[in-house]
C-alpha positions in Angstrom: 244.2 163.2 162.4 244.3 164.1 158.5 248.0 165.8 158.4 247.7 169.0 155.3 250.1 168.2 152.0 252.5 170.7 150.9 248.8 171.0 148.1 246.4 171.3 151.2 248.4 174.0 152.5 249.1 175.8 149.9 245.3 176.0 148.3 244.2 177.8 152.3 247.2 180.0 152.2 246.1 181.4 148.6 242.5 181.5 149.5 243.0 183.8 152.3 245.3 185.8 150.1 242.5 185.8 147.7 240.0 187.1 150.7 242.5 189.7 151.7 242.4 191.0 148.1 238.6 191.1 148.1 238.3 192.3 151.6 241.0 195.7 150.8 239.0 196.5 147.4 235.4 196.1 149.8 236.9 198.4 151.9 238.3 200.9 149.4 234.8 200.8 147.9 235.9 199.2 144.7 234.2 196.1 145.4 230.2 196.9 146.3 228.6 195.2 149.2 226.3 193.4 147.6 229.1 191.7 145.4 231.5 191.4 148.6 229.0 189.5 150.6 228.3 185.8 148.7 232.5 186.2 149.1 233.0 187.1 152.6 229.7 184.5 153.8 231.5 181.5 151.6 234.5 182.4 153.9 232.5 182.1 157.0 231.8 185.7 157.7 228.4 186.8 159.0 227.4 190.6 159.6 226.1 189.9 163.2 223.3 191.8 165.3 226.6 194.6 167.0 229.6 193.0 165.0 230.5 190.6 162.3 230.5 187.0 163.0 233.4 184.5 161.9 232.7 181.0 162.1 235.5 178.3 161.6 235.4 175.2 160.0 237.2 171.9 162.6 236.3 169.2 159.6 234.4 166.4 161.8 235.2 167.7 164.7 238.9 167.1 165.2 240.9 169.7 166.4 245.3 169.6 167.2 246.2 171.1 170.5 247.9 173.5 168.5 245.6 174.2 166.7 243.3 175.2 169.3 246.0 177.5 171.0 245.7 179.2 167.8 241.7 179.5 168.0 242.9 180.9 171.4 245.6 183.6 170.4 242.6 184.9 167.9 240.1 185.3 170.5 242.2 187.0 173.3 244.1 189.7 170.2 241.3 190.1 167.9 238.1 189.0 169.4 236.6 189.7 173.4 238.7 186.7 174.9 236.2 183.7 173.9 234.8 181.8 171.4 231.5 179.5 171.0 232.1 176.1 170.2 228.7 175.2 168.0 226.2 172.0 167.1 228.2 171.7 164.0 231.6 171.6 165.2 232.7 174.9 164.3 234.3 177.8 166.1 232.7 180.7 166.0 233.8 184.4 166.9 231.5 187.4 167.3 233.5 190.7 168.0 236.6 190.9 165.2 235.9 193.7 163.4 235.5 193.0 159.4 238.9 195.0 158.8 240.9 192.5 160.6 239.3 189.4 159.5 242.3 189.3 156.4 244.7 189.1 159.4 242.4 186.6 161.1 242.3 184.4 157.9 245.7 184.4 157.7 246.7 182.6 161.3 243.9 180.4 160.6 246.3 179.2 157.7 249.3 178.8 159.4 247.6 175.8 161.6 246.0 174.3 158.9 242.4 176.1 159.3 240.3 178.2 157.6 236.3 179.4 157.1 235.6 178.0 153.6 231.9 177.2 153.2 231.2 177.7 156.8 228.2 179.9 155.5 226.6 180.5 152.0 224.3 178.4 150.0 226.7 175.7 149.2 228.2 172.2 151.6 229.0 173.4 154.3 231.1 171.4 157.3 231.0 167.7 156.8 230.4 166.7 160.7 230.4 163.0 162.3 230.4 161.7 165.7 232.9 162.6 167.9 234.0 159.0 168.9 234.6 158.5 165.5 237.5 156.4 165.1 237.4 154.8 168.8 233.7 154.3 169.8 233.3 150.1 170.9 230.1 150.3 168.7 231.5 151.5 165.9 231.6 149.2 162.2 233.5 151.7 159.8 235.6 154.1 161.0 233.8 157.4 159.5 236.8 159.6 159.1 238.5 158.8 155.8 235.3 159.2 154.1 234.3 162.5 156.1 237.6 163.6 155.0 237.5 162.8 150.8 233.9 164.5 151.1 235.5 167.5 152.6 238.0 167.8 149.4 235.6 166.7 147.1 232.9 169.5 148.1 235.2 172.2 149.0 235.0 174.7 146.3 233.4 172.5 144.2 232.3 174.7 141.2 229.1 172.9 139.9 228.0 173.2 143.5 228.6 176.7 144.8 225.5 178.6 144.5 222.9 176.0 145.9 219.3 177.2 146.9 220.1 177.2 150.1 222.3 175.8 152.2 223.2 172.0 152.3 224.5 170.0 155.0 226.0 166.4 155.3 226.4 164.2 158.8 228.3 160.8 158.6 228.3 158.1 161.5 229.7 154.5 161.2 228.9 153.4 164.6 225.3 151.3 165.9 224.7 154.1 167.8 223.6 157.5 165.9 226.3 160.0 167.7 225.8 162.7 165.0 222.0 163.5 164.1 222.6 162.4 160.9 218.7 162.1 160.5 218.4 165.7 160.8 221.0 166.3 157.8 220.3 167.2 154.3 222.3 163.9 153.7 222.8 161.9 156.5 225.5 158.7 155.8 225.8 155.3 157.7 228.8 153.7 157.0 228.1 150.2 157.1 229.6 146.5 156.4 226.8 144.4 154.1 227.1 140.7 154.6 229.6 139.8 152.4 231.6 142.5 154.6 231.6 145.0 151.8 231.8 148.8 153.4 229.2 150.8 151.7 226.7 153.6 152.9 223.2 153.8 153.7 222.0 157.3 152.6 219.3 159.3 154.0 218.1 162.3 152.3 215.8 165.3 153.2 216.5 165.7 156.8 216.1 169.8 158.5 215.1 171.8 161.0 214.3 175.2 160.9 210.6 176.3 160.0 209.3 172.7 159.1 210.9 170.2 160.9 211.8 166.8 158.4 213.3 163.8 159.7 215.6 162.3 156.2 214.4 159.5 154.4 216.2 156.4 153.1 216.9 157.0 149.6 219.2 154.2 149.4 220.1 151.2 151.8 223.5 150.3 150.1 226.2 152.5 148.3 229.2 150.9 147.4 232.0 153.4 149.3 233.8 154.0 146.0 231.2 155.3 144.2 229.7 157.7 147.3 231.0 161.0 145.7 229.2 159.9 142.4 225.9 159.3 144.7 225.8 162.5 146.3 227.0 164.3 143.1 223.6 163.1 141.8 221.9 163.8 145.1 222.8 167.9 144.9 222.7 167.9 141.0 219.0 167.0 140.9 218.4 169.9 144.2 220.7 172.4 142.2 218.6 172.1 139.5 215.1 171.5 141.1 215.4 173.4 144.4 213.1 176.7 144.9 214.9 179.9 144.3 211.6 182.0 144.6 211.3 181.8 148.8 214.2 181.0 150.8 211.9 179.5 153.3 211.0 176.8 151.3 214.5 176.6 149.3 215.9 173.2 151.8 216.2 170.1 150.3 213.7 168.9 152.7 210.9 170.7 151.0 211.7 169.6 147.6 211.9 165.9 148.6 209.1 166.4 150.4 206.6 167.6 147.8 208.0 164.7 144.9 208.6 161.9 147.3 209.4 159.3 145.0 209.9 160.8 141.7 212.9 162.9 143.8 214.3 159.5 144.4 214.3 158.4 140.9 215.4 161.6 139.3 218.5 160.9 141.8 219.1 156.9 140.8 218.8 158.2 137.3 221.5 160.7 137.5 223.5 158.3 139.3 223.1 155.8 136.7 223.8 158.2 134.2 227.2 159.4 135.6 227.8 156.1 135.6 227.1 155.0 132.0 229.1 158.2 130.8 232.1 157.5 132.7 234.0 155.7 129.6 237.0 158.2 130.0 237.6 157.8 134.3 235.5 161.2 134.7 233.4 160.1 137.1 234.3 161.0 141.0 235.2 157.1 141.5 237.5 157.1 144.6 240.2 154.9 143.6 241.5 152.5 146.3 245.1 154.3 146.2 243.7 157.4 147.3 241.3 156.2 150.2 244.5 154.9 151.4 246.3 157.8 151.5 244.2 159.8 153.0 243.0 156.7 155.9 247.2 156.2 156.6 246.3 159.9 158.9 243.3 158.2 160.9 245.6 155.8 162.7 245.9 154.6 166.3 248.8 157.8 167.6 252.5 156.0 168.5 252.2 155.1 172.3 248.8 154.2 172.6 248.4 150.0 172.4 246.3 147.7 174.1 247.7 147.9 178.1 245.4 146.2 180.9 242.8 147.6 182.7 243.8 148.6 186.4 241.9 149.2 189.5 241.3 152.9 190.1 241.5 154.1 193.5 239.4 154.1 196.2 239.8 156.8 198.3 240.3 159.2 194.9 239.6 162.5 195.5 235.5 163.3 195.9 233.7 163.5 192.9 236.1 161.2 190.7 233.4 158.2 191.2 230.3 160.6 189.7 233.1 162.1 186.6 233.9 158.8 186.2 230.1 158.0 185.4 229.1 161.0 183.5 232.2 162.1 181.9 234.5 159.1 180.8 233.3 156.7 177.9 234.6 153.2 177.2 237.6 153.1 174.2 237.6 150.1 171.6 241.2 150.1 172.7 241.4 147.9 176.0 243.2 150.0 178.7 241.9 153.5 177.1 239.1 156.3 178.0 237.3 158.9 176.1 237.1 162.1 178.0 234.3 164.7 178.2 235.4 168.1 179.3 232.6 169.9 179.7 231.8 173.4 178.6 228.8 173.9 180.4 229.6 176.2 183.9 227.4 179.3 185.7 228.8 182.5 184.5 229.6 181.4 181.0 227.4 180.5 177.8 226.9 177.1 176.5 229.7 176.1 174.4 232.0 179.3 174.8 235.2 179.1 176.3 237.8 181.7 176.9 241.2 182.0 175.7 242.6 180.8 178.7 240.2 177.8 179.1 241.3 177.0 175.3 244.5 176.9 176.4 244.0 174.9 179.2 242.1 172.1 177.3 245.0 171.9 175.0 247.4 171.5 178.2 245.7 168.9 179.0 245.1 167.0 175.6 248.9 167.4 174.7 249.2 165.9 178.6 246.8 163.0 178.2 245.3 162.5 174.1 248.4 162.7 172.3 247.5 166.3 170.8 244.3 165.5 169.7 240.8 166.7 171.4 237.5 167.0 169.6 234.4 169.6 169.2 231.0 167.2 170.1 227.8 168.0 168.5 226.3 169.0 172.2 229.3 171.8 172.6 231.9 170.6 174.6 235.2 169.2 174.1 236.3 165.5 173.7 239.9 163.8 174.7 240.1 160.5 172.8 242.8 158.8 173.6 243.2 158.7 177.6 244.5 155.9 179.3 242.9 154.3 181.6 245.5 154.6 184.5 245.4 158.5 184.2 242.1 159.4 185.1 242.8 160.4 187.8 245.7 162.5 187.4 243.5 163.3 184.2 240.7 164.6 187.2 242.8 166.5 189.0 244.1 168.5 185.9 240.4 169.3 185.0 238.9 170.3 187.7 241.7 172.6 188.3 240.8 174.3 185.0 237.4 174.2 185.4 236.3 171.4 183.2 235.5 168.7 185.2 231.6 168.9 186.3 230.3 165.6 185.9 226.8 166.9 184.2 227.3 164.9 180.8 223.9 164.6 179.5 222.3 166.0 182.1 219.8 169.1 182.3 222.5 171.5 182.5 224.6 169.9 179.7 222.0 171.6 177.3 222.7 173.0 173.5 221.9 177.0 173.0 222.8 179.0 170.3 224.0 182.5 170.6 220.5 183.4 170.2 219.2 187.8 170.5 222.6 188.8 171.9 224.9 188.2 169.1 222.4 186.8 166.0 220.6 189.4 163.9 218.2 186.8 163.0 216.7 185.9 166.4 213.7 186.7 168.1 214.9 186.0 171.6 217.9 185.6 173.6 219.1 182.2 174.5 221.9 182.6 177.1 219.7 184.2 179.7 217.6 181.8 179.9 220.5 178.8 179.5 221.9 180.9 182.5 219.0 180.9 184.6 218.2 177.4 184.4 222.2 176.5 185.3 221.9 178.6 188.2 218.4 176.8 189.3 219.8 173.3 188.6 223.2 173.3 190.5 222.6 170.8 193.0 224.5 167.5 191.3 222.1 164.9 193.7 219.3 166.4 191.8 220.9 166.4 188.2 221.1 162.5 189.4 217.5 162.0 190.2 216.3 163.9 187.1 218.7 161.5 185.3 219.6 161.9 180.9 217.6 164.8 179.4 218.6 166.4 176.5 217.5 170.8 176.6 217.6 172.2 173.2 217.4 176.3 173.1 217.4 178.2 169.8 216.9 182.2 169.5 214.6 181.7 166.6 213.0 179.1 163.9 216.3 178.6 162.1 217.0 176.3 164.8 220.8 176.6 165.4 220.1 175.2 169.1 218.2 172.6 167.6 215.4 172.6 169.9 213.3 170.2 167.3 215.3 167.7 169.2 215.7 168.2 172.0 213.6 165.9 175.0 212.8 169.5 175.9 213.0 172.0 173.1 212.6 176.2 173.7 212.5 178.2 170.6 212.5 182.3 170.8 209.2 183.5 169.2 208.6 187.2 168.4 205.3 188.8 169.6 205.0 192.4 168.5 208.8 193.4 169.7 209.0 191.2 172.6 210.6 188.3 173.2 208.5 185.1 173.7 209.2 181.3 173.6 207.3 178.1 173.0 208.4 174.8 174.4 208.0 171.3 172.6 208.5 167.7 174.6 209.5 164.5 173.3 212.0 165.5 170.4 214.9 163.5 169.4 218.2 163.6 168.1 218.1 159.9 166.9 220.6 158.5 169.5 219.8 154.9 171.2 218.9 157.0 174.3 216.3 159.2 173.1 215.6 156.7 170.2 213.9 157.3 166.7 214.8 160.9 165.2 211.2 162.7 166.3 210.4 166.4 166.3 209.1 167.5 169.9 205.4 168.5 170.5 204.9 172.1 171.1 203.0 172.2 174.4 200.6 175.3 174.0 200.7 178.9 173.3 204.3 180.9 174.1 205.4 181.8 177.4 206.6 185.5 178.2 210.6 185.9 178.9 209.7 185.9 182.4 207.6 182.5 182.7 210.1 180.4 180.1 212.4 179.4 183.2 209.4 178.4 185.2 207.5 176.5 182.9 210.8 174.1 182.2 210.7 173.9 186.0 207.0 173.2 185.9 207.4 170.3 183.2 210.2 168.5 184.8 208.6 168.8 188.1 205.7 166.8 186.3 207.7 164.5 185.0 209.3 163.2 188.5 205.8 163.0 189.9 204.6 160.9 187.1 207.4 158.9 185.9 207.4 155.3 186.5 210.3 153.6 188.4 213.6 153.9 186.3 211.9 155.8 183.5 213.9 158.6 181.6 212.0 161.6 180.9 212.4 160.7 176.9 210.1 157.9 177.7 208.0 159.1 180.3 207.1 162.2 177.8 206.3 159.6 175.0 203.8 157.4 177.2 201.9 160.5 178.7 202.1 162.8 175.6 201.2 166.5 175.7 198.6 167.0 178.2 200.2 166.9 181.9 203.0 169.0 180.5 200.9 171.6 179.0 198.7 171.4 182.1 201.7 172.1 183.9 203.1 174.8 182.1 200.0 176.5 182.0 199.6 176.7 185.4 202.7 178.9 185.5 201.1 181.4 183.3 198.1 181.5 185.2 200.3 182.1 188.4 201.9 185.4 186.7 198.9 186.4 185.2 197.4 186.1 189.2 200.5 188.1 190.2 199.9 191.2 187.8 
């Protein structure tokens, strides 16, 4: 993990002094509102639906055991006892009232955290995959470079007032763990074939009210000159990008309408910062530097190859099915990756208590070495497990409640916070993420339904990222009431869902009290017509809309019958 310099420290200590300052004149009424707010949002606070929102930046989704006590100390003095781990591997709180959030800021700082840029129209969190580092696909360990673009961009002046906001995804495995596709910018770090690490960029990539899978703007970046690409990427959007209509403000529009010509204004400007550069100017990463920063990414003291040994039998029941869903091979022989899961009845996807915080950093201090990580499907990651544990590792999680084996299954599904916290949504989420946990308990018929991905967002800003999901639900308002339309087929690019797709919306909206039905109705279709061995991904692709929708309408027709 990136360890803070005495500089790195320092700079998050004085902006939360600096936030304290503007937060006492806001609330003296020196500073206005309307001046207080691009500050407060550029430090990651929101004015939520009942309360203010905080949301806290864990850099490409690593996180210290400390660190995470921290995150739990917060929620249970200043917050309701929880917070909601997100798609973008933040933390987010929704109950401290705005008065405390200097305090807030503060203990953030003393473990090395903070909000900057989790909100405002500027880069936000640079995320990655959460195997980063020790996936057995992986060509380019991601992390050093997700970590000089989070220096570079942080505070970066030219940079700070974008048309919207701007979002950057980095993967340098086969296997696309992080959506990158999705991303304003979406990297690939990659070897070319003289075994040169560079990146392949995509460009262009969003959700939200039109759906945009990025384009390849550029198949080969040398890595030293990346901060020079993507300075010319955001220079020609800063000065292009819509500030008329924040709905058509994304980068994804603006590449969208110039195609081409946006790719050339970009390779000029990168050309150009690179002719200029006759005085060193230029955001060239210098080979001492990447090496400072990649001496933090190393394999922790302890962990080395070790041989891989036969697990037992007659371990206790359930160990064989966590094994499957939950554990994930290590490129270091002898090791796991852990999945504890933040998906339970009872609880929303992705939140998790104080307690439960502090339980999941019991158990990475235990068995990762002080290290877990936030995944982009909201749960929580132990990297370096070894082999030989797993079982004790079992035990431990079960006991604390973080042990179902449902990795990637129905009930493993994304939500956002949706109508009950978000001021922006049309509908609630976590009833509905409820309900269908509740329905969907039985584990032998998770099995049979087998790897489906269930997206829910509150409204068309997507934070659930239901454009992706095999099964998508996305709140929709209808003259004050809360409806939602359902899409099939979408993708997050990974090998198992394949190509980066949006899902198909299925017909009209379903009343809050058919939405739960309707999923039932589609996946009910989808075991009666799938062919042997075929995952619902591919079983929606080969039958496309129709069955679904016939499906799904029958469920309205049934309430409408029962009225």
């Amino acid at each position: 993990m990136y360890q803070y310099t005495d500089f790195d420290r320092q700079f998050v200590h004085a902006r939360a002094a600096q936030f304290r300052d503007q937060l006492e004149r806001n609330l003296r009424g020196e500073l206005g509102d309307d001046e207080f707010r691009p500050l407060r949002l550029q430090n990651g606070w929101y004015i939520q639906r009942h309360a203010p929102m905080l949301r806290v930046a864990v850099p490409y989704g690593e996180l210290a055991s400390r660190q995470l006590r921290q995150l739990a100390r917060i929620a249970r003095e200043y917050d309701r006892d929880y917070g909601h781990f997100t798609t973008r591997q933040n933390l987010q709180y929704n109950w401290i009232p705005l008065d405390k959030g200097a305090d807030v800021m503060d203990l953030l700082a003393e473990v090395d955290m903070h909000g900057i840029q989790t909100s405002g129209n500027c880069i936000r969190n640079i995320t990655s995959d959460a195997l980063a580092g020790i996936a057995q696909d992986e060509i380019v360990d991601p992390r050093p470079y997700c970590e000089l673009l989070r220096q570079w961009s942080t505070l970066h002046p030219e940079f700070a007032f974008l048309p919207r906001k701007f979002k950057i995804a980095v993967t340098g495995a086969v296997e696309d763990r992080a959506a990158t596709l999705w991303h304003d910018v979406g990297l690939h770090v990659l070897k070319n074939e003289a075994g040169e690490v560079g990146f392949k960029v995509f460009v262009g990539g969003g959700m939200g009210r039109t759906p945009v899978i990025g384009s390849l703007i550029n198949t080969f970046v040398p890595w030293q000159q990346i901060l020079v690409y993507l300075e010319a990427i955001v220079r020609v959007y800063n000065r292009y990008g819509r500030r008329d209509n924040m709905y058509k403000a994304r980068i994804k529009i603006l590449v969208k309408a110039e195609g081409q010509k946006f790719f050339d204004a970009v390779n000029a400007e990168f050309q150009a910062i690179l002719d200029r550069d006759t005085d060193g100017d230029a955001q060239i990463i210098p080979q001492a530097e990447f090496d400072r920063v990649a001496a933090n990414f190393v394999v922790p003291a302890g962990v080395a190859p070790a041989d891989e040994v036969a697990l037992p039998a007659d371990a206790a029941p359930g160990f064989d099915r966590w094994l499957q869903r939950n554990v994930v091979a290590h490129r270091v022989p002898g090791y796991r990756a852990v999945q504890l899961s933040l998906k339970r009845p009872g609880q929303a996807p992705g939140d998790a208590t104080g307690s439960q915080m502090d339980l999941a950093a019991d158990l990475a201090d235990r068995f990762s070495h002080g290290e877990l990580r936030v995944t982009h499907d909201q749960n929580l990651l132990l990297p370096w497990v070894r082999q030989s544990e797993l079982p004790a590792l079992f035990q431990a999680a079960k006991a604390a409640g973080f042990a179902s084996p449902n990795i990637g299954y129905l009930t493993d599904m994304i939500a956002c916070p949706g109508g009950d916290f978000c001021a922006l949504a049309n509908a609630r989420s976590i009833p509905l993420a409820e309900e269908l946990t509740e329905r969907y308990q039985d584990l032998d018929e998770l099995h049979d339904i087998g790897d489906i991905d269930l997206h829910i967002s509150g409204c068309i800003n997507s934070c659930g990222h239901h454009h992706s999901g095999h099964i998508g639900v996305l709140g929709v308002d209808k003259d004050g009431a809360e409806w939602y339309q359902l899409t099939v087929a979408g993708s997050d690019g990974s090998t198992l869902s394949g190509a980066a797709t949006p899902g198909k919306v299925i017909g009209p909206s379903f009343a809050a009290d058919e939405i739960a039905d309707a999923v039932e109705a589609v996946i009910t279709t989808y075991k009666r017509e799938r062919a042997p061995g075929e995952r619902f991904i591919d079983t929606a692709r080969r039958l496309g809309v129709p069955p679904f929708r016939a499906a799904a309408d029958a469920v309205r027709r049934s309430t409408a019958r029962a009225a």
